[in-house]
C-alpha positions, 0 to 999 in steps of 0.5 A: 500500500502506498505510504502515508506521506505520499497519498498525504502530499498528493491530496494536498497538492490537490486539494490547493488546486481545486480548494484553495478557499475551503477548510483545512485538509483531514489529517491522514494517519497510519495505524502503524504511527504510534500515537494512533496505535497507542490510542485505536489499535487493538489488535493486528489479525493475520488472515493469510500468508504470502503465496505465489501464483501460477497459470499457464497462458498462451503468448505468440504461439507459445505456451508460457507460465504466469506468476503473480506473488500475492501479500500477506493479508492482516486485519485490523481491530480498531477502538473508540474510531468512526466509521462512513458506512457507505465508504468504510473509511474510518476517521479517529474522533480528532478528526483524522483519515485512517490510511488503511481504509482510504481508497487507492491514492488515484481514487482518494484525489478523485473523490477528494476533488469531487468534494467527498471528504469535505463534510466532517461526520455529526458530533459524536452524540448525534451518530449511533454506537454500535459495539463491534463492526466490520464493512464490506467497504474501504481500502484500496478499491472501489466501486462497481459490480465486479469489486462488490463480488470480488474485493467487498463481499468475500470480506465475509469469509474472514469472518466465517475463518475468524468466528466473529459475528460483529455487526456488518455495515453496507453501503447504502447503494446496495440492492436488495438483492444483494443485500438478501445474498449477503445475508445467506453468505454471512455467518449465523449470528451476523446482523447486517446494518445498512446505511440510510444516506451517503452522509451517515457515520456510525461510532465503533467502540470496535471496527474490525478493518478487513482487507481486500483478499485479492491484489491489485489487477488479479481477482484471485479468490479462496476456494473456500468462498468460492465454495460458499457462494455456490452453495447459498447463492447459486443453488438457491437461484439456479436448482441444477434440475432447471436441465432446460438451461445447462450449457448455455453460451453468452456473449457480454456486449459493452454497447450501452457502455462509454468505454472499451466497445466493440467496434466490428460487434455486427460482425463479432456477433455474427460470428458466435451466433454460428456456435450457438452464443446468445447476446447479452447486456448484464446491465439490464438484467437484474443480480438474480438473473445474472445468477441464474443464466451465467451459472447455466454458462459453459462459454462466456464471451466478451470485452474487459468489463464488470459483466465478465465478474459473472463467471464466478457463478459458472461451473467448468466454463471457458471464458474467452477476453477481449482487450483494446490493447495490452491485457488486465489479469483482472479476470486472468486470475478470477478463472483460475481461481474458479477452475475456468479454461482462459483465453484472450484476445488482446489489440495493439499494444499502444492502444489505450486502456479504455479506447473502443477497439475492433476483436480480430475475427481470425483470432476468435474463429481460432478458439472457437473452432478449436475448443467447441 
């Protein structure tokens, strides 16, 4: 994770450019500094050691071997600390960031400028108390479907490892949906307590601060979790008996997207329809449908996006990954984890990240007649 004085120096800078004539800065604190130690750090948790990970991939007609080196995971049990629960920020009641819980220093500027920790929490005698909490929020990522299943709810697996029931704070953008599907994934005992508003803070006589299991582009998860949420997500969703629906083969369109459409997609679609792909938007589909139809999937097609995090509900399934330029192991990592068969097709290696791009065609047909 970044140091403290970096992420500090560069919110300042930016805070000075675009709030030159506002309040002062939130300090931002480390838990390893000590006099916030002193006061708020109760205990450091070890959830998991370092490990190294290996895959195999394809790469200009060779096979090649894919190493990824994940860190230590730890978590944090904090004391008499506030916690922004649709964020999972923590903030000491003098007023100051605890580093841990912020965002990524890219996303902490970003939401800096868009004036997210303008706002100090209410007084202490207008916020709840709760005993002991823990989010599925904070750290270093933020955001959309694919770090909601990725990087947020496997925080709960922790707990199942911990044998701790705290309360389990969520965001207030959570669906309902969602929210029924944490519940069958938390541990008996765990209450859930959902945030009303952007604005609400709760006071934690004790937070436990659980980090993201997986690292930064890899979206490796434990087996364990991975068996859980077919268990009491999939099963109940999607009964194996529905025979109607096995091997179904989806392609996942970004065209009601901004970034990384498909530019030649007439084409590309064209092309799967003729091994027997159906067409979908996840976006319009509600999370029970995304359940229901991906974990029939036996292929899953598609540009880099959170519609591909869909494959966490699929059995056995190959999974093909087109980029504009030069591949994310986002969902490299994710397959592995799920026991997937991967491939990708990446496009000019200059290319930018989230430009629109053309699939070669070629290159799909390849695998596709390769493999089916």
């Amino acid at each position: 994770m970044i140091s403290v004085s970096t992420l500090r120096s560069g919110v300042e800078r930016l805070y000075r450019r675009f709030r030159p004539d506002e309040r002062g800065l939130p300090d931002i604190v480390s838990v390893h500094d000590a006099s916030v130690g002193r006061r708020h750090l109760k205990e450091v948790v070890p959830l998991r050691g370092a490990h190294t990970l290996h895959a195999q991939r394809r790469h200009a007609g060779e096979e090649k071997e894919l190493t990824r080196r994940l860190p230590a995971r730890r978590a944090y049990r904090l004391q008499n600390v506030r916690v922004w629960l649709d964020e999972g920020i923590v903030m000491t009641p003098q007023g100051k960031l605890v580093a841990e819980t912020l965002p990524s220093h890219y996303r902490t500027l970003k939401r800096l400028r868009a004036g997210a920790y303008d706002g100090a929490p209410p007084a202490r005698h207008a916020m709840e108390t709760v005993e002991q909490c823990t989010s599925l929020k904070g750290g270093r990522y933020h955001g959309n479907y694919y770090h909601r299943w990725v990087d947020e709810i496997p925080r709960l697996q922790a707990l199942h490892r911990l044998g701790e029931t705290p309360v389990v704070t969520l965001p207030s953008g959570y669906p309902a949906q969602l929210v029924q599907m944490i519940e069958r994934l938390a541990p008996a005992g765990v209450r859930l307590h959902q945030a009303t508003s952007r604005e609400e803070w709760v006071h934690a006589r004790e937070m436990l601060y659980v980090p993201p299991m997986t690292d930064d582009y890899c979206g490796y998860l434990p087996a364990r979790f991975v068996r859980t949420l077919r268990k009491n997500v999939v099963e109940v969703l999607a009964p194996d008996d529905d025979v109607n629906t096995q091997g179904r083969r989806y392609y996942v369109s970004r065209a009601g997207g901004d970034t990384r459409r498909v530019l030649n997609e007439p084409a590309v679609t064209r092309c799967l329809s003729e091994h027997g792909f159906e067409t979908v938007r996840a976006e319009t589909l509600s999370i029970r449908e995304q359940v229901r139809r991906f974990s029939k999937a036996d292929w899953i097609v598609g540009p880099h996006g959170a519609g591909l995090t869909n494959m966490m509900f699929a059995t056995g399934c190959t999974i093909v990954e087109f980029f504009p330029g030069v591949p994310f192991t986002h969902y490299r990592w994710l397959s592995e984890s799920l026991g997937h068969t991967y491939h990708s097709i990446a496009g000019e290696s200059d290319a930018e990240k989230n430009a629109d791009f053309a699939v070669d065609l070629s290159r799909l047909r390849q695998i596709l007649e390769a493999h089916t």
